[in-house]
N, C-alpha and C positions, 0 to 999 in steps of 0.2 A: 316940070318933070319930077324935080326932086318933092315938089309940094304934092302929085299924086300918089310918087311912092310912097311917100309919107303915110298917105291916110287909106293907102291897100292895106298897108305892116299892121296900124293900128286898127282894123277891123275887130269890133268884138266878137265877131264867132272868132276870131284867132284864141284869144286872150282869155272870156267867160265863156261860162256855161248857158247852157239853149236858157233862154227868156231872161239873162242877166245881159243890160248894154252898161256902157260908159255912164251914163244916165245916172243910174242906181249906185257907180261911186263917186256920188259927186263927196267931197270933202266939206268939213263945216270947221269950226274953232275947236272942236271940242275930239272932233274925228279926223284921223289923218290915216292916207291909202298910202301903198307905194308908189311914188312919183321915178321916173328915169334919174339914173344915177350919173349921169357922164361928167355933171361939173364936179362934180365932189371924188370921181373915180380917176381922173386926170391927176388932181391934184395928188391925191393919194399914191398915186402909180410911182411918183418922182420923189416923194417922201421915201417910198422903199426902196428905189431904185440910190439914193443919197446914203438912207442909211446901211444899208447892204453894205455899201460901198466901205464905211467909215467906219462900220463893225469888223472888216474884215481887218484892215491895215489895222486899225488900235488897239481890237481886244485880240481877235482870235488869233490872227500870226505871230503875233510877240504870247499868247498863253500857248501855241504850238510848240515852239523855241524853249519854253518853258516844263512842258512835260515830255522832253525832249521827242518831239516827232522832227526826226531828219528827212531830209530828201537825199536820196540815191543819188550818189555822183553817177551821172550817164555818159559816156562814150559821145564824142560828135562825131557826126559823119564829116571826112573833108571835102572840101569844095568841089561839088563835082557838075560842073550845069546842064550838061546832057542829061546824065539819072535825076538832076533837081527838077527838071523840064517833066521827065518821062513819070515820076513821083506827084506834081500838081498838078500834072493834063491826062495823066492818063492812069495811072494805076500804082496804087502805095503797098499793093504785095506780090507781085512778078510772079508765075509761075517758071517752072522749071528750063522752058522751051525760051522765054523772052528776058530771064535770065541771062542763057546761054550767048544768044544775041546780042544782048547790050554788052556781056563782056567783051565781044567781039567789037562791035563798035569805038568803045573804049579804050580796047589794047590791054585789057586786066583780067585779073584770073576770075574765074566764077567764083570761088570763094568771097575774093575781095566784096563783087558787084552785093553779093549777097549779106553781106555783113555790114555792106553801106543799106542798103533798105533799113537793116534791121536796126540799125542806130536811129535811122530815121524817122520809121515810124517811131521810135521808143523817145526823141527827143518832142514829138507831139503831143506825148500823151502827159496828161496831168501831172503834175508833183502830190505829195502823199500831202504836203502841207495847203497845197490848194483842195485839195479832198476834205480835208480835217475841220477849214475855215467855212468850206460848205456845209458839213455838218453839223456844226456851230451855228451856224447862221438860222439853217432848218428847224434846229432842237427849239433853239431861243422863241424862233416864231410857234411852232407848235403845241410846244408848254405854254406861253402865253393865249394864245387862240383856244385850246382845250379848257383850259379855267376859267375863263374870259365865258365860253359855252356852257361850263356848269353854272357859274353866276347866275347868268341871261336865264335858263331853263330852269334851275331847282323847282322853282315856287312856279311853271309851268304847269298848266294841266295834261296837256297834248304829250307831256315829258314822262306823264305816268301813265296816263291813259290816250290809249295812241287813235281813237274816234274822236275827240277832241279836236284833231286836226281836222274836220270838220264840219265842226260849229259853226255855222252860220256863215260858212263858205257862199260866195268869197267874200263878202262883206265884214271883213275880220279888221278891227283897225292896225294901224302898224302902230307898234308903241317905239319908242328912242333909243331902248337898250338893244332891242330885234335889228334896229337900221343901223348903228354903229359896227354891231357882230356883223353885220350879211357886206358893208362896205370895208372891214377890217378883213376878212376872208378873200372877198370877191380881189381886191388893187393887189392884195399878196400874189394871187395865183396870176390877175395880168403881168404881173413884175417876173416872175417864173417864168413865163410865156416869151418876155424880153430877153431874158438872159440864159435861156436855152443855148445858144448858140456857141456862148462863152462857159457853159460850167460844164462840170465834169461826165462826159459820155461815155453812159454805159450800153450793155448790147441789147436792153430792152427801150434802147434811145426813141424809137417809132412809137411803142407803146403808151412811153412816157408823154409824148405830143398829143395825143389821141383822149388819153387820161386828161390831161390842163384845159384841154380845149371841150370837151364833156362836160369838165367842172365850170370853169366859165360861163357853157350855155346853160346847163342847168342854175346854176346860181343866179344869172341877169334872168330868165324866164321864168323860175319859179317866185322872182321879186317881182315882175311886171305883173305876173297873171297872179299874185298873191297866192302864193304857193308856199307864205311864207315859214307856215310851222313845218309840213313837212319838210325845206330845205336846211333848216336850224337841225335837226335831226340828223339829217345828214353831214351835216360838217363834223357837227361832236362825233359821231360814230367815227368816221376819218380821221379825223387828230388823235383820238384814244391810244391808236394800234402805233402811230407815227411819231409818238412821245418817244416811246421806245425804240424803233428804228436808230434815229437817228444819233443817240448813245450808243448804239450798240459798232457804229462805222466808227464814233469819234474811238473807244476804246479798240476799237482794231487796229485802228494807225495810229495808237499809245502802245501796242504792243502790251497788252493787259490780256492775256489770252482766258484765264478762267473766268475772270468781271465780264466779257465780251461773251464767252459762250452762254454762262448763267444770261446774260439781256438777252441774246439771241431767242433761247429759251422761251423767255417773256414775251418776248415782240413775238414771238410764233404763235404762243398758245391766245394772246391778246386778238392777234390778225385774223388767226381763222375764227374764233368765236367773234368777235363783231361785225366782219364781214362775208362770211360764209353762213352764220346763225343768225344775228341781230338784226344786221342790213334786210335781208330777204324778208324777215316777218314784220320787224317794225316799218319798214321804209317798204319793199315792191307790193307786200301783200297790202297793206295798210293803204298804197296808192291802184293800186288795181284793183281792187274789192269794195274795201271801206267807203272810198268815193262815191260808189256808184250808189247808195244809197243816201246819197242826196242830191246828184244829178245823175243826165245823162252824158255818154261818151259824147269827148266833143277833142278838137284838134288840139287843144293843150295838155288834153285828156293822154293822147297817143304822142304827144312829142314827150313832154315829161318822163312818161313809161319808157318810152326807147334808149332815154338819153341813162335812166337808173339802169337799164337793163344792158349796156355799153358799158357802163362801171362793175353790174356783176361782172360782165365775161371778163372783164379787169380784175378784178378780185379772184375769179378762178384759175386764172393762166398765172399770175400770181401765187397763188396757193399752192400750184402746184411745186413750183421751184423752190417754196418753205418749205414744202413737204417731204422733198429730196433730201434738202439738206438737212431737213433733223434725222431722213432717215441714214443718212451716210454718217451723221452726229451719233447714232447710238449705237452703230455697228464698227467704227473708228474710233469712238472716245473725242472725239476732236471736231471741231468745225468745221467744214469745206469752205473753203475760200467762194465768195459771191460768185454765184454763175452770171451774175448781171455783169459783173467787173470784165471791165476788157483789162487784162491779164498783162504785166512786162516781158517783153522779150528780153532772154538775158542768154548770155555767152554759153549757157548748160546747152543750148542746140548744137554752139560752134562745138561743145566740149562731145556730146553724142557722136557728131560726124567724123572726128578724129578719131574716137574710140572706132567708129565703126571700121578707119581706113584702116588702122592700124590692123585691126583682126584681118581685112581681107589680104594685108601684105604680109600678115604671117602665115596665112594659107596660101597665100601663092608661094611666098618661101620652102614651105614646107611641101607642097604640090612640086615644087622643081627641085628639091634636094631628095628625094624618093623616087623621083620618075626614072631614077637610072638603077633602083631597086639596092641601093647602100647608102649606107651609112659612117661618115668615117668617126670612125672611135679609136684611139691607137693602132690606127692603120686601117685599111680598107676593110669591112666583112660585109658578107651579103644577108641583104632582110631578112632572107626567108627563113636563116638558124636564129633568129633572134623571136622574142613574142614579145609584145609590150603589158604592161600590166595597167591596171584602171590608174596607178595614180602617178602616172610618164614614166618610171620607172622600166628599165627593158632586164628580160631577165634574160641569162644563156640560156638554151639550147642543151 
């Protein structure tokens, strides 16, 4: 079973183009194609998954500590196992009706019920210094990966002149520097893939899934079906915009407000010109046009295409939410906090709702000290000689 799977996946109309088979790459001493990656990608996987690990604890928590990013003391919620039950099986924000209910169940005021949620989710959500070691962690691989990409391509042809890619498609040999870049990219993004679960979730979390797992396939497929120059294109465009990202979180949770808006800046006008401008002419036009003039459409022809054309709509839905916030940046002076961040809940809601009682029990005060049409001021007098002026002041009559 597994040995005819095997040899359906590896069909050459999957992989080459019409009148290229297996055949035509065969490899010699002097020539070498892309071979499958998995022994080398395993190992790889566990290298980053180690060093992740050992960067966070050694450098970045103790350099956190250091430019002082603190974590928020948070409120715990107390023991409560009925709401602890009804919070992991069923629902971690109650609305107003099931709210009511549970107070009921418990014997406590709705207030309370409700201020236990809100601890609770808020004891879930990340620390600023677990955010910070993340972005650390990213910057580090990024910048390394990006220059790593200019090395590999300078002295590129396909890096200047983008028909280059190809050249004597698909019979392009892989050279050592090409295979190190596509295996140092490709184990990063598995290891991403890993530790989704544990790092910090934002509300484009679904996106974000969608995005690793795009990159993934396009990166192992455009290496099998030698795909390989136009996927090197693609990575560098990627890291370019993500240098800057990921300085621009670390100086937000340094509290560096104008070094973080000026990056922001940057990571803006970076993000939309290479991925709104660059991406689309170097990379979709380049692979939907260019190719065709050296073969014809075939099934790696249309997966390739779809899987670039899954990262535009990424890039545009994207773009859009940069594009908010520079525009709320130039009309405010100031940054808007990430629309991607899931946001703290903090006691300013308990403090709204109080404000709000209070107001309704000074109108109902004032609704029942009028309703008998006086007022007592040095003795009894009736409303109707009196006039009030706009600023509480009451004047005689």
């Amino acid at each position: 079973m597994a040995r005819s799977l095997n040899a359906w996946l590896w069909q050459h109309e999957f992989w080459l183009p019409p009148g290229i088979t297996w055949q035509d790459m065969q490899e010699s001493e002097d020539v070498h194609y892309p071979q499958p990656l998995l022994q080398y990608q395993k190992s790889l996987f566990y290298f980053w998954l180690d060093l992740y690990l050992f960067f966070c604890r050694v450098i970045a928590l103790p350099l956190s500590s250091k430019l002082g990013v603190r974590d928020k003391q948070r409120p715990k919620a107390q023991p409560n196992p009925m709401l602890e039950t009804f919070y992991s099986t069923r629902c971690k924000n109650p609305k107003e009706g099931m709210l009511i209910s549970l107070a009921k169940q418990c014997d406590l005021p709705v207030r309370k019920v409700e201020r236990w949620f809100r601890c609770r989710r808020n004891t879930d959500r990340p620390s600023l210094s677990k955010k910070f070691c993340e972005a650390c962690w990213r910057f580090t691989f990024y910048i390394i990966s990006f220059f790593t990409g200019l090395a590999v391509l300078y002295d590129k042809p396909w890096l200047w002149d983008h028909r280059e890619c190809w050249t004597g498609y698909p019979q392009q040999p892989l050279q050592p520097s090409l295979f190190w870049y596509y295996l140092l990219e490709l184990s990063f993004y598995w290891s991403l893939v890993f530790t989704l679960p544990f790092d910090v979730k934002r509300k484009d979390f679904k996106e974000q899934i969608v995005h690793h797992a795009a990159t993934i396939f396009l990166i192992s497929f455009s290496y099998c079906a030698n795909y390989i120059r136009i996927g090197t294109l693609v990575m560098v465009i990627h890291d370019a915009s993500d240098c800057f990202l990921e300085p621009t979180k670390i100086f937000n949770y340094m509290k560096w407000k104008k070094t973080c808006d000026s990056l922001f800046m940057i990571f803006s006008a970076v993000f939309l010109i290479s991925r709104l401008v660059i991406f689309p002419y170097t990379v979709l036009y380049n692979t939907y046009y260019y190719s065709m003039e050296i073969f014809q459409p075939f099934f790696g022809y249309y997966f390739m295409n779809g899987l670039l054309i899954i990262l535009q709509l990424l890039h545009v839905f994207w773009s859009c939410l940069i594009i908010h916030m520079v525009y709320k940046f130039i009309l405010q002076g100031t940054m808007e906090k990430d629309m991607r961040s899931d946001t703290e809940e903090s006691d300013k809601d308990e403090e709204r709702e109080k404000i709000k009682e209070k107001e309704q029990n000074g109108i109902t005060y004032f609704s029942n000290v009028t309703s008998n049409n006086y007022i007592q001021r040095n003795g009894s007098e009736p409303l109707k000689n009196r006039t009030h002026l706009t600023n509480g002041h009451v004047k005689e009559r």
